[in-house]
C-alpha positions as CSV (number, residue, x, y, z in Angstrom):
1,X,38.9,32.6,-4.0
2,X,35.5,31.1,-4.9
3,X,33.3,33.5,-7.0
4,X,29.5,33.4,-6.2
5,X,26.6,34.5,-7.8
6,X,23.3,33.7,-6.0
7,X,19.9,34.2,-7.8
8,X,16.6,34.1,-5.5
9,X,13.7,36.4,-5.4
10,X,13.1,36.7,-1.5
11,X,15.5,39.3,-0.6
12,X,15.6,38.6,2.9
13,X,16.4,35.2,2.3
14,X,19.1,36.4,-0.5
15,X,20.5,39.0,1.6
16,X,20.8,36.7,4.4
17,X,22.8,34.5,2.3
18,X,25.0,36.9,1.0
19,X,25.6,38.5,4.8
20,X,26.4,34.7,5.6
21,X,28.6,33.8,2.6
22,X,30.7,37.3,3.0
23,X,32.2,36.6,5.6
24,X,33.8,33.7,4.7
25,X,37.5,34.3,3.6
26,X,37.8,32.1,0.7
27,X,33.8,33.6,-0.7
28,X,33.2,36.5,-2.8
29,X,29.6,37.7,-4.0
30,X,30.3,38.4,-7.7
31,X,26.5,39.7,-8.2
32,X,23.0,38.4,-6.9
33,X,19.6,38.5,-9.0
34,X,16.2,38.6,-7.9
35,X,14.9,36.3,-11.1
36,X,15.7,34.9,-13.5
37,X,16.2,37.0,-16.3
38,X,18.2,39.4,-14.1
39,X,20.4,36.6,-13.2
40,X,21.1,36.1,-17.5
41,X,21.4,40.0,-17.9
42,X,24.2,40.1,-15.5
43,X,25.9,37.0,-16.7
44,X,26.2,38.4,-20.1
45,X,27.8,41.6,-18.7
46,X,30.2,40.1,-16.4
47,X,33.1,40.9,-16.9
48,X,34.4,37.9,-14.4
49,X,32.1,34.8,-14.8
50,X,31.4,33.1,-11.1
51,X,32.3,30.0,-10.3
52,X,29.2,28.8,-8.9
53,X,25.9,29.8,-8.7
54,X,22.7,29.7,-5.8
55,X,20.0,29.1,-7.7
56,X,16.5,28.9,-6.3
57,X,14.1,27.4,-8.6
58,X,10.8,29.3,-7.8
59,X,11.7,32.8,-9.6
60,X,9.5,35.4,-11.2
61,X,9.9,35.7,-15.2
62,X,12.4,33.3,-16.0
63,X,12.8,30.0,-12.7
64,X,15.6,27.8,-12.0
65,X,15.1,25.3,-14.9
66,X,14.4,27.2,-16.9
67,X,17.4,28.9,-16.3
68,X,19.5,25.9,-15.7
69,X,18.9,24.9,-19.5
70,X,19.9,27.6,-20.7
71,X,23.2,28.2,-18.6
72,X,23.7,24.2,-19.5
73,X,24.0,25.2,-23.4
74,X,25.4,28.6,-22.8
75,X,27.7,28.9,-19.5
76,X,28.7,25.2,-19.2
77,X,31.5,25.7,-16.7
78,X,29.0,27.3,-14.1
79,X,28.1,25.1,-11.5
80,X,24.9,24.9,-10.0
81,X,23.7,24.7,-6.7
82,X,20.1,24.6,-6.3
83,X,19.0,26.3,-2.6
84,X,15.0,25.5,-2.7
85,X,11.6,24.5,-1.1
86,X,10.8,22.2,-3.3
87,X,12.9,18.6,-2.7
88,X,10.7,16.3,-4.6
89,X,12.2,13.1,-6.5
90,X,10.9,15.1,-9.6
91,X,12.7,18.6,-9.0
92,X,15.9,16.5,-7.9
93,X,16.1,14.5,-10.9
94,X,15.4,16.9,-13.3
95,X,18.1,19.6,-11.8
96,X,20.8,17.0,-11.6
97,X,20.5,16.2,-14.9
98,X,20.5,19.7,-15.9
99,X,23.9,19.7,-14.0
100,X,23.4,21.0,-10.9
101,X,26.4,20.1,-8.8
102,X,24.2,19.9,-5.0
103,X,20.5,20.4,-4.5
104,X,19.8,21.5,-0.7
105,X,16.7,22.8,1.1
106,X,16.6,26.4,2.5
107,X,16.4,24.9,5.7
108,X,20.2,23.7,5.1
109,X,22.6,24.7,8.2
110,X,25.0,27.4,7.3
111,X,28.0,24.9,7.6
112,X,25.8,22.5,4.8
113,X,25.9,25.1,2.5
114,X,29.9,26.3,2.7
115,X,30.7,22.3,3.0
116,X,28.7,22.0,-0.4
117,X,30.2,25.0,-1.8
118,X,33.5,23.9,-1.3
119,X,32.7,20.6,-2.4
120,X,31.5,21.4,-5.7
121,X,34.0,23.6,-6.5
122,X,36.9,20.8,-5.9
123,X,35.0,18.0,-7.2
124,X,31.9,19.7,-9.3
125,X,29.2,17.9,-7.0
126,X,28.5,17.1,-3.5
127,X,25.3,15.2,-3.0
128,X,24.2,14.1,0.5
129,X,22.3,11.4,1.7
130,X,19.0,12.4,1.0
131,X,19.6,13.5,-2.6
132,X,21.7,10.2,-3.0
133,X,19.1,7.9,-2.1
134,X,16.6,9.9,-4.8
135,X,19.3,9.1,-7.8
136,X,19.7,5.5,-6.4
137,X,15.8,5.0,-6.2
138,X,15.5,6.7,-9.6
139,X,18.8,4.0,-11.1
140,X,16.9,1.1,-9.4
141,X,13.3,2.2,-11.5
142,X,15.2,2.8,-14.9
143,X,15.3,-0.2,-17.5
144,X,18.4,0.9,-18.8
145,X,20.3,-1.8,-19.7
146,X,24.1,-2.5,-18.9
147,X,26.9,-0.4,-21.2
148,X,29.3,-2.0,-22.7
149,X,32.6,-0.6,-21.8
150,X,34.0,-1.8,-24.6
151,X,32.0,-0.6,-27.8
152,X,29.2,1.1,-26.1
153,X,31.2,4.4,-25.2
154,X,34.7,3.5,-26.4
155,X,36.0,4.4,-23.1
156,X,39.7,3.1,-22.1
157,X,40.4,0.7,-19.1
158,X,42.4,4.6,-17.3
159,X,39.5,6.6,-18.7
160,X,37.5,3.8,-16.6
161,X,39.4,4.2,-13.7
162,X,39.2,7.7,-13.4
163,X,35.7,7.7,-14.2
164,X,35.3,5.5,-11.2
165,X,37.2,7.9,-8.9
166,X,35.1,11.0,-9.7
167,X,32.3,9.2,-8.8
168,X,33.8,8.1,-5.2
169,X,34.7,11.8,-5.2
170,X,38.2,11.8,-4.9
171,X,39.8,15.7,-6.6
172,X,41.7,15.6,-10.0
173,X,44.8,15.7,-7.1
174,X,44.2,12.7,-5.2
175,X,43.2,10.9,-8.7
176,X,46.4,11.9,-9.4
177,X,48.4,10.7,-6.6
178,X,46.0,7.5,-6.6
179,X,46.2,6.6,-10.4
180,X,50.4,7.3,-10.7
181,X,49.6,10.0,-13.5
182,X,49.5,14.1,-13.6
183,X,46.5,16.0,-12.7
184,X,47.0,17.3,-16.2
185,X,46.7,13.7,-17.4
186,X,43.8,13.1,-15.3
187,X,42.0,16.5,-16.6
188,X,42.3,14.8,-20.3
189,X,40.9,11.6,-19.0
190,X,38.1,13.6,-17.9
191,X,37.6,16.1,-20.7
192,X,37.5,12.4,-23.1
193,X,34.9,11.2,-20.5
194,X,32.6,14.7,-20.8
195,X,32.9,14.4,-24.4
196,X,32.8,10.2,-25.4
197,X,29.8,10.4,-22.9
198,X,28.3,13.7,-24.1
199,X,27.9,15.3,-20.6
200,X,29.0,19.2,-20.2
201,X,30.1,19.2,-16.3
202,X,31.4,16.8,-13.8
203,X,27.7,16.4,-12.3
204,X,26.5,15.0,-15.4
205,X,29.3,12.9,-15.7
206,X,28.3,11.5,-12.2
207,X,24.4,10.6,-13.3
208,X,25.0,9.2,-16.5
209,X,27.9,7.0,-14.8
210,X,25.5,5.7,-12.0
211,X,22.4,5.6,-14.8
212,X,24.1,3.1,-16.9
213,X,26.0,1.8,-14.4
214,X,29.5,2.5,-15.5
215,X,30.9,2.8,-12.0
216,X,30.6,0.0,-9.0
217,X,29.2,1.3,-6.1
218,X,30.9,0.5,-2.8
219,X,29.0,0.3,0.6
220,X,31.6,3.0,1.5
221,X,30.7,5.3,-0.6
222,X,28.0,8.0,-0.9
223,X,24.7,7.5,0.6
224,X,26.5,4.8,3.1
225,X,29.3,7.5,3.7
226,X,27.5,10.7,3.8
227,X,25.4,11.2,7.2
């Protein structure tokens, strides 16, 4: 069972959400929030944390990144799915960074949203084409130059490997199955990566990877893949 929380001040828009989510089997509304500060009341008296959260950004008294940095420093396990109106380069950037796992318009289809849902909760992101292309556009304008693997981030030829295999999405099973190793060994591999490369989620692991090009991107992957 995925636990959801959804924070959004238009309740017909929440309400419709939650109505949609519901009746999914595998969904459960843990609590919904009509702004921000609502949303951090009832995180800080739950008594059963959700898994992810639907978070639109435009929210009276406290909005979604303003939110987002402080659920980054204070509920780092909680992924983020950003549901929103705005889908500037600016607004993308800035919430991935933060750690949001997918950022999608309202105008998504239903079967977008439970796809990304389930995504996210496997892998901790799903990114489609559009959202993609804005991260690639933003690596191509970065001078950031090349890390070395070696003494930059003291990363291991397997921490490497696995690195690359989160970012081609693959779950901690098929890394697994892929790799030869455990999924418990490939959760340490990625707990070393979170913490050599100072990111707090899987998300973040993915940006900073593609930023400082630590990972080869394949024509088969993402933005080629995803339609």
């Amino acid at each position: 069972m995925i636990n959801l929380a959804i924070a959004e001040d238009e309740a017909l828009f929440r309400k419709g959400m939650i109505a949609l989510l519901e009746g999914e089997p595998d969904l459960r509304i843990c609590f919904e929030a009509g702004d921000g500060q609502e949303l951090l009341q009832k995180l800080k008296s739950a008594d059963l944390l959700p898994d992810i959260l639907l978070l639109d950004l435009k929210m009276p008294k406290l909005n979604g990144i303003e939110v987002a940095k402080i659920i980054r420093e204070e509920y780092p396990s909680l992924r983020i799915i950003v549901l929103s109106t705005y889908f500037s380069k600016a607004f993308i950037i800035n919430m991935i960074e933060l750690g949001a796992g997918a950022y999608l318009p309202k105008n998504a289809t239903p079967d977008q949203v439970i796809s990304s849902i389930h995504e996210v909760y496997q892998k901790g992101f799903s990114y489609d084409q559009a959202v993609m292309e804005v991260i690639r556009d933003n690596m191509i304008h970065k001078t950031r130059p090349k890390a070395d693997l070696q003494t930059g981030y003291d990363i291991t030829a397997r921490e490497s490997e696995v690195l690359q295999l989160i970012c081609e999405e693959y779950t901690t099973p098929e890394i697994a199955e892929r790799l030869y190793i455990s999924p418990r060994t490939v959760d340490g591999h990625r707990n070393n990566l979170l913490q050599k490369l100072g990111c707090r989620n899987v998300a973040g692991l993915v940006v900073f990877a593609l930023q400082h090009q630590l990972v080869t991107i394949r024509p088969e992957t993402f933005w080629f893949r995803k339609g």
